[in-house]
N, C-alpha and C positions, 0 to 999 in steps of 0.2 A: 766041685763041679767046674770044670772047665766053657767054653765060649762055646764049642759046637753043641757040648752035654745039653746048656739050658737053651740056646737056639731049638735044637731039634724038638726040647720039650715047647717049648712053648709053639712050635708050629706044630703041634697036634689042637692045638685049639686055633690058632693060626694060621691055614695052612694059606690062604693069599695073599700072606703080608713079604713084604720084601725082607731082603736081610739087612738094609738099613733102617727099616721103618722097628726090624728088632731092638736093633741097637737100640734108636733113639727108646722104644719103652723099655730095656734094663735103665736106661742112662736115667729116663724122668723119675720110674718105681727106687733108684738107689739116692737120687739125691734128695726123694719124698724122706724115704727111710735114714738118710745121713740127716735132714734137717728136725725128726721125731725124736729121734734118740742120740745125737752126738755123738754116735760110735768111732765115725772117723777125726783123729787128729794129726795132725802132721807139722812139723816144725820149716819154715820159712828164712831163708837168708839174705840178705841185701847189704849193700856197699855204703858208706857214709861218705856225705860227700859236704867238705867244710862249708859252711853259710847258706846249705839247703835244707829248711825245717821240715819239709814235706816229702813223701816218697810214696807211687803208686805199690799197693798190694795187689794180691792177688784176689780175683773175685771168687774164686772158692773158698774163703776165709767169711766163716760165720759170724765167729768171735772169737778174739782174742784174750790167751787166757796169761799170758806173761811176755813180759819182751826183756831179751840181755842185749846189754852193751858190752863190747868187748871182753865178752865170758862175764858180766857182772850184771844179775837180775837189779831193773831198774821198776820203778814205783810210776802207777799210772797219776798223769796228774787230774786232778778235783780243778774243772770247771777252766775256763782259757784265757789265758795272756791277754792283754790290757791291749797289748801294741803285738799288730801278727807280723809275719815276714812269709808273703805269699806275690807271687808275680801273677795275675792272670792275662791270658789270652783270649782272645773271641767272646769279646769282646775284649782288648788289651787298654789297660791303663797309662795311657800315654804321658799322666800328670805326674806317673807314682814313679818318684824313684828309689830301688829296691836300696835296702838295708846294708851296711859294708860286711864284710865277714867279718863272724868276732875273734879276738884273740884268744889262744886254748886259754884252759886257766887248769888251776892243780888241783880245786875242790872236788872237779867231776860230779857234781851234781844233778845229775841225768836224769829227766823224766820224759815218761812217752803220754801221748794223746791217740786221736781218734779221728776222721774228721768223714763223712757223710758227702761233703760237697766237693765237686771238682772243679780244679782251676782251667777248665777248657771246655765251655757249655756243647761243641761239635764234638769232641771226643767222647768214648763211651762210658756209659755212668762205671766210676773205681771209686772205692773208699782209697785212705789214703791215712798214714803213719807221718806221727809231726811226734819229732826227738829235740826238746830242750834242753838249756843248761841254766841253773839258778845260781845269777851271780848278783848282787847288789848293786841297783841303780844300773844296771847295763846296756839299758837299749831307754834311749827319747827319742821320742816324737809325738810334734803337732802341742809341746807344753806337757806331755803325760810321760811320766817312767815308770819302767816295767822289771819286775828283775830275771826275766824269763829273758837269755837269748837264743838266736839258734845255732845248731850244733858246728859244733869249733875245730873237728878233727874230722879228716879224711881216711877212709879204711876198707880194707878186701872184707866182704861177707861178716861185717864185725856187727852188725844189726841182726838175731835172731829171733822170730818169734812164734810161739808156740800156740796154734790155732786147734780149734776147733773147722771141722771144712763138711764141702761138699765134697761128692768124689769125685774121681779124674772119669772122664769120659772114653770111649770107643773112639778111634780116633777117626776125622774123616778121610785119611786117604788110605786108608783099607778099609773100606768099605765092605758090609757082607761076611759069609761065614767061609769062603773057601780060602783065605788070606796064608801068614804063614802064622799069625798069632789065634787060630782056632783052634787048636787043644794045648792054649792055657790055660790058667788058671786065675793067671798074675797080669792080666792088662785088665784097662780100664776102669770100671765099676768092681769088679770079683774079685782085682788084689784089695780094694780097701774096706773090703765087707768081709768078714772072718768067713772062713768056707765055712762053719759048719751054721751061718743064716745066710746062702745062699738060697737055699729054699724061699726062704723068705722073698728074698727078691724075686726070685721065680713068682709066686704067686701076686707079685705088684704089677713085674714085668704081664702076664695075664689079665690082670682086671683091667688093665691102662688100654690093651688092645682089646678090650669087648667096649670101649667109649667109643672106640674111634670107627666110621666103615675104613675097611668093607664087613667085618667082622661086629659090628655094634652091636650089640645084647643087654641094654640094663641090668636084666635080673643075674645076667651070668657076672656082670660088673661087680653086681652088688655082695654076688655070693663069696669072689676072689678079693674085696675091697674088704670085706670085715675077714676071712683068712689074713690077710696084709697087717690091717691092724692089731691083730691078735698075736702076731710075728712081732711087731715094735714091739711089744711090750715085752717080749721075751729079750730082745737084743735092751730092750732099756735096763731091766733087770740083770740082765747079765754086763751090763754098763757100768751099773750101781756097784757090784761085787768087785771090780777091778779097781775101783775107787775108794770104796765107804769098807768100814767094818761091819757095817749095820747099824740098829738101832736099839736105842738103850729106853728099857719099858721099863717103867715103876713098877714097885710090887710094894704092898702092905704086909708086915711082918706084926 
């Protein structure tokens, strides 16, 4: 189903809503349905840059299910470093003087983290990717040593990592359905949803505009909203199969 296909359907129950206000309900029903079932995944690249342990992701990144270092799958690390190496702004640590670059070393012992908080309380809330290296006794401070430093080598797109996401959205400067990407298939939301649970989104994209006026209807909400969920569970299943072999029942002989 192409952008004009599910537009036109859904103004048949729609028929006052804009063609941006479309957008935004594929946009919210796909990333309800990418956050239900994990169907979309997509892999993430980033630059390493010597003596910086932290790196903004991307906010369509759910969770992350592997990270390679330089084509070499690395191990998340269990629980965080003693002594960190983080610079904040806004409010800036005027007291704190950052950490020297460490020298490479040959063991490459690379592990990744996680981190929830930003070093910039004005800027927009990113999770953020912290790449260590485990060397003995490598980094003092303050009377405490840590054997975590941060990362020693500089590199083109040598950070990859293999997420779990939300989808890519409608974008906002084509606006509406008369653009020149209305009979695709492949922007926004419908490339990262397999076509054949486009329906599905159709039926999210629908119950989302019976919440809102000028179109508001509960009970039609409610009737398109269990449709919707009965759709995940089809895409979660079919999630399962591309992953799992199934499952192994006992039997009594």
């Amino acid at each position: 189903m192409n952008k004009i296909q599910m537009t036109e359907l859904i103004r048949t129950h729609h028929a006052n809503a804009s063609g941006r206000q479309i957008e935004m309900y594929i946009n919210m029903a796909a990333d309800r349905l990418a956050e239900k079932s994990s169907i979309v995944r997509h892999t993430f690249t980033y630059d390493s840059v010597a003596g910086q342990r932290w790196y903004d992701i991307s906010d369509r990144i759910m969770r992350i299910d592997k990270v390679y270092f330089n084509d070499v799958k690395i191990p998340k690390l269990v629980g965080d470093p003693i002594i960190d190496d983080d610079e904040f702004t806004n409010p800036s640590d005027t007291a704190d003087s950052p950490l020297s670059t460490p020298v490479s070393n040959s063991s490459n012992k690379r592990m990744w983290m996680i981190s929830d908080y930003e070093n910039d309380r004005t800027a927009a809330k990113k999770r953020r990717l912290g790449i260590v290296e485990k060397v003995a006794n490598s980094v003092t401070r303050d009377g405490r040593t840590s054997d975590y430093q941060t990362c020693s080598i500089s590199g083109t797109k040598n950070i990859r990592i293999y997420a779990v996401c939300f989808t890519n959205h409608f974008g906002v400067d084509n606006p509406g359905t008369d653009e020149t990407d209305s009979m695709l298939s492949t922007v926004g939301p419908l490339k990262d949803i397999p076509a054949q649970f486009h329906e599905v989104l159709l039926t999210g994209a629908i119950a989302i505009g019976y919440k809102y006026p000028p179109n508001i209807d509960l009970n039609m909400a409610a009737a398109f909203e269990n449709e919707f969920e009965l759709g995940i569970k089809r895409v979660k299943s079919f999630q399962r199969t591309q992953t799992t072999t199934g499952f192994i029942k006992p039997h009594d002989f």
